[in-house]
One Martini backbone bead per residue (centre of mass of N, CA, C, O) as a GRO file, in nm:
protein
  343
    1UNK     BB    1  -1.477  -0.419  -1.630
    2UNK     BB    2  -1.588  -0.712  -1.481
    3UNK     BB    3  -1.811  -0.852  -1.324
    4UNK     BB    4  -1.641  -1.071  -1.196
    5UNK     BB    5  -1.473  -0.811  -1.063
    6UNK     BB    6  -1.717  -0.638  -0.931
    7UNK     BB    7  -1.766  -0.901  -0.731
    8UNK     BB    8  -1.457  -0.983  -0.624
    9UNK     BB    9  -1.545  -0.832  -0.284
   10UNK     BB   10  -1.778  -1.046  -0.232
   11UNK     BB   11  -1.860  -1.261  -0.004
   12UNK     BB   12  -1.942  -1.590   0.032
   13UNK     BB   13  -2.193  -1.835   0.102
   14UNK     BB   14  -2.182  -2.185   0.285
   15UNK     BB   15  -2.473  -2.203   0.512
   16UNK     BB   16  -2.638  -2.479   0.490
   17UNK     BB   17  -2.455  -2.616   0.756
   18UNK     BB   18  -2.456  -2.380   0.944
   19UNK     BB   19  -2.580  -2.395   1.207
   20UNK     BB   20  -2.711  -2.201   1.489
   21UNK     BB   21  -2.799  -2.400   1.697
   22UNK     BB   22  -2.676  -2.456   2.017
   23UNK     BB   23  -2.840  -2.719   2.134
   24UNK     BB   24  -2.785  -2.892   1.819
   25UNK     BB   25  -2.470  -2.833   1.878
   26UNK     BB   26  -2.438  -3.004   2.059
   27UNK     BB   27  -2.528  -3.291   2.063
   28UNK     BB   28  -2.381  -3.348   1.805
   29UNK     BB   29  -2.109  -3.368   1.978
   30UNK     BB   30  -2.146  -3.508   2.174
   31UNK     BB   31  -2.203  -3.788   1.986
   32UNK     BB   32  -1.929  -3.774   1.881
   33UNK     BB   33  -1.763  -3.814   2.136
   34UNK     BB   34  -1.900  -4.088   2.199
   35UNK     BB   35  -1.843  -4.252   1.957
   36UNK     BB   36  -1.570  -4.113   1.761
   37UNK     BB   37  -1.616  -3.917   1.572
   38UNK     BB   38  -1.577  -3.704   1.419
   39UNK     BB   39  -1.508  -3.324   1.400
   40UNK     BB   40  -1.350  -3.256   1.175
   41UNK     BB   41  -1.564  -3.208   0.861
   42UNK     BB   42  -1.902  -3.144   0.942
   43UNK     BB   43  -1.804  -2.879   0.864
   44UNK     BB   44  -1.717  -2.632   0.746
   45UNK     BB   45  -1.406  -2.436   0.763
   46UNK     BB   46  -1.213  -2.229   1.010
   47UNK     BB   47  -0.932  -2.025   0.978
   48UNK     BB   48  -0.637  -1.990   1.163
   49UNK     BB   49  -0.290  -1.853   1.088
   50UNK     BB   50   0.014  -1.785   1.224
   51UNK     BB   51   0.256  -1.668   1.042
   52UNK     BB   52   0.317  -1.493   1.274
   53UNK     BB   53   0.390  -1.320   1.591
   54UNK     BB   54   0.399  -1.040   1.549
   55UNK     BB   55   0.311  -0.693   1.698
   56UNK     BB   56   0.319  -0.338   1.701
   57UNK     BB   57   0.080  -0.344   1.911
   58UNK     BB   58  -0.055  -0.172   2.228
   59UNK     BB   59  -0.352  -0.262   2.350
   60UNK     BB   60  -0.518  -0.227   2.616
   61UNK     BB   61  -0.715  -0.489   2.545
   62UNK     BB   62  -0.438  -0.662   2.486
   63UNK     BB   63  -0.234  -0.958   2.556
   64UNK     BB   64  -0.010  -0.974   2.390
   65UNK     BB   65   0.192  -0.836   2.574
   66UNK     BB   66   0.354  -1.107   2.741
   67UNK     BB   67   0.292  -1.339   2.573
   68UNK     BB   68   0.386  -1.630   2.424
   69UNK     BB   69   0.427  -1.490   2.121
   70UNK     BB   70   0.641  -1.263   2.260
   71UNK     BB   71   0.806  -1.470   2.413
   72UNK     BB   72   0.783  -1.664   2.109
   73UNK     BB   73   0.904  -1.592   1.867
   74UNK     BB   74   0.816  -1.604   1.504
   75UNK     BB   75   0.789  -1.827   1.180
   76UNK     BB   76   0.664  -1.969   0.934
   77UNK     BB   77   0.728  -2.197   0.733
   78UNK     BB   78   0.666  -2.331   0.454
   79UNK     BB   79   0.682  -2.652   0.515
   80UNK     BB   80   0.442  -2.586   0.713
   81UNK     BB   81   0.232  -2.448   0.602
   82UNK     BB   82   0.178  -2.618   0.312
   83UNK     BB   83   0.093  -2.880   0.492
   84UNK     BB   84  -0.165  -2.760   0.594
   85UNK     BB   85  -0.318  -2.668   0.334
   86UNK     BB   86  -0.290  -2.932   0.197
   87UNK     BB   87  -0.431  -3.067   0.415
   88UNK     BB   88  -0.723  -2.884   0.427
   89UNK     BB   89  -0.834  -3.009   0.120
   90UNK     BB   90  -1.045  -3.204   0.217
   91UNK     BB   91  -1.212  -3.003   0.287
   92UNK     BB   92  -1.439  -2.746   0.386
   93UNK     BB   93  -1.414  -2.394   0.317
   94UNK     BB   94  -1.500  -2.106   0.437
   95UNK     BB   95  -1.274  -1.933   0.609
   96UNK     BB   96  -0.974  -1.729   0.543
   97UNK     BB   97  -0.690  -1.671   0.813
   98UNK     BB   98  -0.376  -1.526   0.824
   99UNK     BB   99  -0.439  -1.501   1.121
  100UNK     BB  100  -0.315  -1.463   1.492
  101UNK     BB  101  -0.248  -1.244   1.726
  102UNK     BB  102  -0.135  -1.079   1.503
  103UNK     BB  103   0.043  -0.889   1.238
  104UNK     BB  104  -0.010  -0.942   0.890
  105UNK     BB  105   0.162  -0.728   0.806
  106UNK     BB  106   0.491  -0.836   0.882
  107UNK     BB  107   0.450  -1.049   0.653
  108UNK     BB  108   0.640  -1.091   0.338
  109UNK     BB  109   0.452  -1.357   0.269
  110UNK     BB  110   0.166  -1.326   0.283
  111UNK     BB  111   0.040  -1.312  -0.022
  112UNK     BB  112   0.184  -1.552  -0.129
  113UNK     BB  113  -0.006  -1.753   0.110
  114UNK     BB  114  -0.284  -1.672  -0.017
  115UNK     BB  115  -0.264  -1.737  -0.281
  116UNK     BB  116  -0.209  -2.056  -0.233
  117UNK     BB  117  -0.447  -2.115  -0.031
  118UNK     BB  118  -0.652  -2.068  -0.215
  119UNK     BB  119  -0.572  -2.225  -0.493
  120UNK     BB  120  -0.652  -2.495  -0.312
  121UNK     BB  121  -0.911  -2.443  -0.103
  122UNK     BB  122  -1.138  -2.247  -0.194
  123UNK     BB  123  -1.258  -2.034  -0.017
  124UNK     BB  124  -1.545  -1.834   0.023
  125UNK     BB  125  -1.324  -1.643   0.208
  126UNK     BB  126  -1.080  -1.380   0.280
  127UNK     BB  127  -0.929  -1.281   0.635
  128UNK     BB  128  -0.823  -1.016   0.740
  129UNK     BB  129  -0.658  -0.839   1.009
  130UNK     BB  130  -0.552  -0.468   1.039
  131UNK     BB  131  -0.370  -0.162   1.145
  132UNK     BB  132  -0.243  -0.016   0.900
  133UNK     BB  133   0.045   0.103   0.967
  134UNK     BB  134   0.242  -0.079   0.736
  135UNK     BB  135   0.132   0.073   0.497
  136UNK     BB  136   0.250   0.010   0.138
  137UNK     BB  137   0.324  -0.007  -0.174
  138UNK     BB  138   0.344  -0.322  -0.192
  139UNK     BB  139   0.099  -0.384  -0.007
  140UNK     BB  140  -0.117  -0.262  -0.199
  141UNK     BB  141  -0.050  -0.379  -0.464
  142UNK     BB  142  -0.115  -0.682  -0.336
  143UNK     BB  143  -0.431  -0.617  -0.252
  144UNK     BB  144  -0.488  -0.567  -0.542
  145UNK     BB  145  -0.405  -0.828  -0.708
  146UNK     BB  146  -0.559  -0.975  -0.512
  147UNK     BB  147  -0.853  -0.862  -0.391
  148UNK     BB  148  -0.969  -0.825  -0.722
  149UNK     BB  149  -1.058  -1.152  -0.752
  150UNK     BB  150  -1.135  -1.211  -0.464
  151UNK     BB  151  -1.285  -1.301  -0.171
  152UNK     BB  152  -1.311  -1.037   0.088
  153UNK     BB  153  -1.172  -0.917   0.414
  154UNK     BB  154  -1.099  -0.580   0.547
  155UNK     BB  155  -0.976  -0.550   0.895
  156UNK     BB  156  -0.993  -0.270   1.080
  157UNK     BB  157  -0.785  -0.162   1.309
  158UNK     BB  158  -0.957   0.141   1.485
  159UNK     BB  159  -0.894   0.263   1.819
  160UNK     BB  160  -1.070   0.567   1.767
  161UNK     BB  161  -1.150   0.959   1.730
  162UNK     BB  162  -0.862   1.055   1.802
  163UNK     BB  163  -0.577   1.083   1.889
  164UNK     BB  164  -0.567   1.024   2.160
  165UNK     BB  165  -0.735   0.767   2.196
  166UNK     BB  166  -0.582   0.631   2.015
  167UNK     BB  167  -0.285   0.663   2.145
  168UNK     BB  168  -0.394   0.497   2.405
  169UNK     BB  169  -0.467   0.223   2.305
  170UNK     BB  170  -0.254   0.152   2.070
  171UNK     BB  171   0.073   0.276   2.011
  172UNK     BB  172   0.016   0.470   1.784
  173UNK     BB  173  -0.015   0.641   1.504
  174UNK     BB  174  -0.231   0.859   1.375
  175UNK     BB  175  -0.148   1.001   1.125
  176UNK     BB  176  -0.047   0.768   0.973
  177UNK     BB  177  -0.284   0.537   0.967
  178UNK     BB  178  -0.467   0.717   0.870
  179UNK     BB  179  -0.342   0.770   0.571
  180UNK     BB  180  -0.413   0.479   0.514
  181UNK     BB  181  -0.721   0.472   0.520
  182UNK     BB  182  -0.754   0.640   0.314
  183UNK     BB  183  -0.562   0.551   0.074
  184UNK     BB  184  -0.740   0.228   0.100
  185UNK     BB  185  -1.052   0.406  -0.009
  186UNK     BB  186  -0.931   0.546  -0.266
  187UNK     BB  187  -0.859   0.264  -0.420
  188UNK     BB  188  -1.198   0.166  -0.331
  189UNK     BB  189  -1.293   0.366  -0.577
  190UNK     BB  190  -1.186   0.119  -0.825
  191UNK     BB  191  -1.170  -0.117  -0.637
  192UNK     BB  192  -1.297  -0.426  -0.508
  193UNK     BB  193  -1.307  -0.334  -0.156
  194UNK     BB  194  -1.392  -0.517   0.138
  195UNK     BB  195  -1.383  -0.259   0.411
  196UNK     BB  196  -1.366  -0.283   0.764
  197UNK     BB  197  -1.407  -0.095   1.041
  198UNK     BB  198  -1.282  -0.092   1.339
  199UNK     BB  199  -1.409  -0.051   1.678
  200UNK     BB  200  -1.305   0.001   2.093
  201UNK     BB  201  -1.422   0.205   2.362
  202UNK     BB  202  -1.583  -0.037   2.529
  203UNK     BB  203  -1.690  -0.256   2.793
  204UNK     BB  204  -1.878  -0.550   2.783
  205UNK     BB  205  -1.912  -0.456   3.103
  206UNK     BB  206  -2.083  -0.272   3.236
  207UNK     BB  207  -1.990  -0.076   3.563
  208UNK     BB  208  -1.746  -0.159   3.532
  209UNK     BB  209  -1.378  -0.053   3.633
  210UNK     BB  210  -1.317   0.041   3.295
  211UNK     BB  211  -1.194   0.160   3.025
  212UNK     BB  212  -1.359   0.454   2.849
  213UNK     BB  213  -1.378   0.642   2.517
  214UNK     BB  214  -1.654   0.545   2.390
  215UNK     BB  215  -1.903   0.485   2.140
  216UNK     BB  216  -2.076   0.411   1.859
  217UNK     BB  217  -2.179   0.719   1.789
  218UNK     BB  218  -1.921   0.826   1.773
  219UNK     BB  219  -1.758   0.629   1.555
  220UNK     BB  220  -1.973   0.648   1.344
  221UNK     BB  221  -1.942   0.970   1.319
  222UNK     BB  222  -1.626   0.996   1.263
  223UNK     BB  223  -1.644   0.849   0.991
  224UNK     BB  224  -1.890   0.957   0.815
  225UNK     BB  225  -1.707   1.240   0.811
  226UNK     BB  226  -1.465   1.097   0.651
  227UNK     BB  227  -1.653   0.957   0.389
  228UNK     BB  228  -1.824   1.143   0.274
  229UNK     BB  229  -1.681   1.184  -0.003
  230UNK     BB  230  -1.737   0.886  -0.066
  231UNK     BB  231  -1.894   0.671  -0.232
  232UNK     BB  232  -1.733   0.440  -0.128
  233UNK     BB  233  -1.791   0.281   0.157
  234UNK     BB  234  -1.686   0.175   0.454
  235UNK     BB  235  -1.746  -0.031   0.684
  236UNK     BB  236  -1.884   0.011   1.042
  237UNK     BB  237  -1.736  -0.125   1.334
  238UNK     BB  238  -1.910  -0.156   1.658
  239UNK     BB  239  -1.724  -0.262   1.973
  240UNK     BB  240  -1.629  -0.457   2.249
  241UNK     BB  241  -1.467  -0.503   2.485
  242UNK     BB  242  -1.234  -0.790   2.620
  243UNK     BB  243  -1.020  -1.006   2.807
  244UNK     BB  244  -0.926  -1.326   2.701
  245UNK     BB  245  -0.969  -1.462   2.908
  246UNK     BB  246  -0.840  -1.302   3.178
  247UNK     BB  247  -0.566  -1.230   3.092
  248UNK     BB  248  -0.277  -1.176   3.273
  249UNK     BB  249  -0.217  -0.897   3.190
  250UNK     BB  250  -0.460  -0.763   3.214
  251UNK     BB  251  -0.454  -0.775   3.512
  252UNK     BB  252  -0.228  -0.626   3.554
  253UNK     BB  253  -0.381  -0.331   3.463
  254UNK     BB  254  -0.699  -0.350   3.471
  255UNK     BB  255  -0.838  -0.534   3.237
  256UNK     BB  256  -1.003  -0.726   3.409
  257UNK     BB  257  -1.325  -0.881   3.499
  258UNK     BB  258  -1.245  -1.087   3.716
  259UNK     BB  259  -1.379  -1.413   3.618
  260UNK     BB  260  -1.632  -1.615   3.628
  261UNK     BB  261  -1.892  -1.744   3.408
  262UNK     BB  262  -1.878  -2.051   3.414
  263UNK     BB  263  -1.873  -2.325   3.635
  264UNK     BB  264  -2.090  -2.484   3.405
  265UNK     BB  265  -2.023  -2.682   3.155
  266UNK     BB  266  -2.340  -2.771   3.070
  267UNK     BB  267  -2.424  -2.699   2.721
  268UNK     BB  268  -2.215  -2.594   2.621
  269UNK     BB  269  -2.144  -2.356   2.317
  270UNK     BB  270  -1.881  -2.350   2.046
  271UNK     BB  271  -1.756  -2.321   1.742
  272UNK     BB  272  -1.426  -2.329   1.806
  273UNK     BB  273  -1.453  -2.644   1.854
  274UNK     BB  274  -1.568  -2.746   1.534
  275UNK     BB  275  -1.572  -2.476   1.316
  276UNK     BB  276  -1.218  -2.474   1.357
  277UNK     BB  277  -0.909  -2.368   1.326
  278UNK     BB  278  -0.586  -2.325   1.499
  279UNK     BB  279  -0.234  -2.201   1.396
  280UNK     BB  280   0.083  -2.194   1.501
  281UNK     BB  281   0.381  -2.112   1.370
  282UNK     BB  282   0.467  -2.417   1.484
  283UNK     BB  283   0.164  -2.615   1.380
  284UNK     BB  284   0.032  -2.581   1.659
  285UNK     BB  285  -0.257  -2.641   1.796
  286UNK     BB  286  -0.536  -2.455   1.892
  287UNK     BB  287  -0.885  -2.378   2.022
  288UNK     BB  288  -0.820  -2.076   2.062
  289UNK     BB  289  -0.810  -1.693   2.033
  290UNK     BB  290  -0.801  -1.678   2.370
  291UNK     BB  291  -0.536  -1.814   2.335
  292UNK     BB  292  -0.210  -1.655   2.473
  293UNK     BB  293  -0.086  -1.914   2.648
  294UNK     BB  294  -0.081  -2.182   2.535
  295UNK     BB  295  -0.295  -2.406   2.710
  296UNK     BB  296  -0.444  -2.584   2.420
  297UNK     BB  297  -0.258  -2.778   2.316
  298UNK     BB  298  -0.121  -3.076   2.182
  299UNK     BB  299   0.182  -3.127   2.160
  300UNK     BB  300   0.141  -3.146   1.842
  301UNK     BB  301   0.264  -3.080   1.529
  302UNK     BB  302   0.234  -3.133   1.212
  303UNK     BB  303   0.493  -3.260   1.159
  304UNK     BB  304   0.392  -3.521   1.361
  305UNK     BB  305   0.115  -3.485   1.168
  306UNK     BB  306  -0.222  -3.494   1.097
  307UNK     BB  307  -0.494  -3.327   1.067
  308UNK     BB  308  -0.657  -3.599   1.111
  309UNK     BB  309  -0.467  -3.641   1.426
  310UNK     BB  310  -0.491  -3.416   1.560
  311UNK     BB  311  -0.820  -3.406   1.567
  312UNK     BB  312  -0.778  -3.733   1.771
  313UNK     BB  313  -0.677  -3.652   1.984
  314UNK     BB  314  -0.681  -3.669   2.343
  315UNK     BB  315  -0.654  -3.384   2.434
  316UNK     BB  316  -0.889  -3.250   2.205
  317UNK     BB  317  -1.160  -3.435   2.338
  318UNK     BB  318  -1.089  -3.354   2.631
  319UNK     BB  319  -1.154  -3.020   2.586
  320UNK     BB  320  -1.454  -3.078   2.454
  321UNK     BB  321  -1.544  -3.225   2.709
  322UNK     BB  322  -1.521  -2.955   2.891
  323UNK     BB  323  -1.652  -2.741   2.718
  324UNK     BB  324  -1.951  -2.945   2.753
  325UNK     BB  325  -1.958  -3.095   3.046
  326UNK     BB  326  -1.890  -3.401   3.030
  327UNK     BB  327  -1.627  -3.328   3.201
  328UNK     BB  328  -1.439  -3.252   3.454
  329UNK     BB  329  -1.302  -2.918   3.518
  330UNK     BB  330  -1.107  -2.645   3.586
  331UNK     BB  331  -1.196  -2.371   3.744
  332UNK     BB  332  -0.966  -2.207   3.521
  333UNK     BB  333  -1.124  -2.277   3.275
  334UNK     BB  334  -1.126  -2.117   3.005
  335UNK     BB  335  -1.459  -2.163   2.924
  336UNK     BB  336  -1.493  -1.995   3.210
  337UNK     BB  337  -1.371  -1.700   3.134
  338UNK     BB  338  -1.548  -1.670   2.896
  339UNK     BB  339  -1.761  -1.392   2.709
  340UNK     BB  340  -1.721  -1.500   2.407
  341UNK     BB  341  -1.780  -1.791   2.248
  342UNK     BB  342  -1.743  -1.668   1.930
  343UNK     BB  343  -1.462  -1.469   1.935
   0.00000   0.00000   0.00000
């Protein structure tokens, strides 16, 4: 095995352009919007493509089920797909996600998608998230031949620590999606597999009236456990659970924080405002990976416009400018209803 294939499972960073001050990143964008100046394309570019829209998962507090993807199933064509590819070949592009709301291993063409916008894109690095429930011979084969060569994150959603936790969150099986992660830990230690486990046990603001499964410490005491055996362990990531800006669903069945959290966007500042692109499988562009009901949507897919068309649109710097307190919006205009402004 070669050097640069023991290291081609770990992400690169171009992220000197990437500032992280978000007061100086207000002003920036402010005075962009001020001039007319672009949007996308003054930092790295983070990509988020819903190459299909079904998910498997029923996750308790996923607003997935019943949302405008569940409600308005479909698959990105190829010549949509290609397209986007090919426009944000402009750009410098930081990390590519062929996921957004979505299952991605659902879809039978992810793998040759992910080649294709590599080979184009030359991103920093390539990032699925999955509940890795469908994982199966063709699709590890996949796994194994393409991220064994590019720089790579594969994030898994597991959130349990038991059979019950897990099927009570999740609504899947807990020991098929287990054996599939034991499997695909096997695999990455011969294969430079860069796997990092997700999950999460409690609700993001603490003394709420929502469901508790588990904590930090116990997930990955539950980990550490199953993996004590294996030389190369997959990093573990505990997180709390949010609403997904107030999501309509989980409201309905008691997940939701059911509040405003911003009054009041002047100088607020979101990365996903300037510094992502998301595309649903019909090729237009959405604000953010919080918007399940499509309200932030363009009015108009790649079909009728070029990348840098749709992202000079009026409607798209109409949303920046409420986003960040320009102008008045909404009482529950989105970006005041969310707990998590990086996404």
């Amino acid at each position: 095995m070669s050097i640069l294939t023991k290291l081609a499972g770990k992400p690169t960073s171009i992220d000197k352009r990437y500032d992280t001050d978000r007061r100086r990143n207000y002003e920036r964008l402010r005075l962009a919007l001020e001039k007319g100046d672009k949007i996308i394309g003054r930092y790295p570019i983070n990509v988020q493509i819903q190459t299909i829209s079904v998910c498997n998962g029923k996750c308790e507090f996923c607003p997935y089920v019943g949302s405008w993807s569940y409600r308005n199933p479909g698959k990105m064509t190829d010549e949509v797909y290609e397209k986007i590819i090919n426009e944000l070949s402009q750009y410098k592009i930081r990390k590519f996600c062929p996921y957004l709301e979505n299952e991605p291993l659902l879809d039978g063409k992810l793998f040759e998608r992910i080649e294709y916008a590599y080979g184009v894109l030359k991103p920093a690095w390539v990032e699925i998230s999955t509940n890795l429930s469908v994982l199966n011979d063709d699709i590890l084969d996949n796994i194994v031949r393409l991220f064994s060569r590019i720089p790579h994150e594969i994030w898994v959603s597991f959130h349990g620590v038991s059979k019950d936790t897990y099927e009570d969150i999740m609504g899947l099986s807990f020991e098929k999606t287990f054996s599939n992660v034991i499997r695909l830990v096997e695999v990455a230690q011969k294969i430079p597999l860069n796997i990092i486990i997700r999950g999460a046990g409690r609700p993001r603001l603490l003394g709420e009236e929502l469901k508790s499964w588990f904590g930090e410490e116990e997930y990955k005491e539950f980990w550490n456990g199953v993996f004590s055996k294996f030389k190369r362990k997959p990093e573990i990531s505990f997180f709390t659970y949010h609403d997904r800006a107030d999501a309509e669903q989980l409201k309905k069945k008691g997940m939701s924080f059911n509040r405003i959290f911003r009054e009041d966007l002047e100088g607020f500042y979101c990365w996903r405002f300037d510094r992502w692109v998301h595309f649903l499988y019909t090729g237009e562009p959405i604000l953010c990976c919080m918007d399940y009901e499509r309200e932030t949507g363009f009015g108009k897919t790649i079909v009728d416009a070029t990348v840098p068309e749709l992202y000079s649109l009026p409607v798209y710097k109409e949303m920046l400018m409420k986003g960040i307190g320009m102008i008045d919006s909404e009482q529950d205009f989105i970006c005041k209803r969310c707990v998590s402004p990086r996404g």
